[in-house]
N, C-alpha and C positions, 0 to 999 in steps of 0.2 A: 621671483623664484619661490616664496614660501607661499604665494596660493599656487601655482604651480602645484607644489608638493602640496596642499591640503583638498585640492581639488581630485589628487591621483589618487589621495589616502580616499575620500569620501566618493569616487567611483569604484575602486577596490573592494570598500568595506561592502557597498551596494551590489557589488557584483556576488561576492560570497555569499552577504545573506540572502540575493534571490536563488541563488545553486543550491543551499542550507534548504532554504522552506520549499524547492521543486523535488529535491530528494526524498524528503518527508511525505511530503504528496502522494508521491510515486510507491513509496515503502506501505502508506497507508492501505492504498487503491492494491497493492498487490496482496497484503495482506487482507483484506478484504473478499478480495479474488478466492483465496485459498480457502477461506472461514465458507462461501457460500458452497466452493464446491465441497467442502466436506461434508457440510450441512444434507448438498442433492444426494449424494453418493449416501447417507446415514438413511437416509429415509427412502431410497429405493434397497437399502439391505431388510433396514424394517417391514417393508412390503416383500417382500421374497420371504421373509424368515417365516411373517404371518401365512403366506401361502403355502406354506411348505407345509406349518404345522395343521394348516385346514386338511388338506392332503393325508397328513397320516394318520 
C-alpha cells in the first residue's frame, strides 16, 4: 500500500510540474507573439508618419 501511495504521490507531482512548465511555455511564446506584433505595427506607423511628413 505505501508504494502504492508513493508511486501516486510521484506521478501526480510529475504530472503538475509538466502542466506548470507547458503553461509557461505557452505564456512566454504568447507574449512573445504580442512583443513582435507590436514591434511590426511600431514601425509601419514610423514609416507612414516619415511619409507623411515628406509630403508636407
Amino acid at each position: 500500500m505505501k508504494k502504492f501511495i508513493a508511486t501516486t504521490a510521484v506521478v501526480l507531482t510529475t504530472a503538475v510540474a509538466g502542466i506548470l512548465t507547458w503553461r509557461k511555455v505557452e505564456s512566454d511564446r504568447i507574449r512573445n507573439d504580442l512583443w513582435n506584433e507590436a514591434e511590426r505595427v511600431s514601425v509601419e506607423q514610423d514609416m507612414a508618419a516619415r511619409k507623411q511628413a515628406q509630403h508636407s
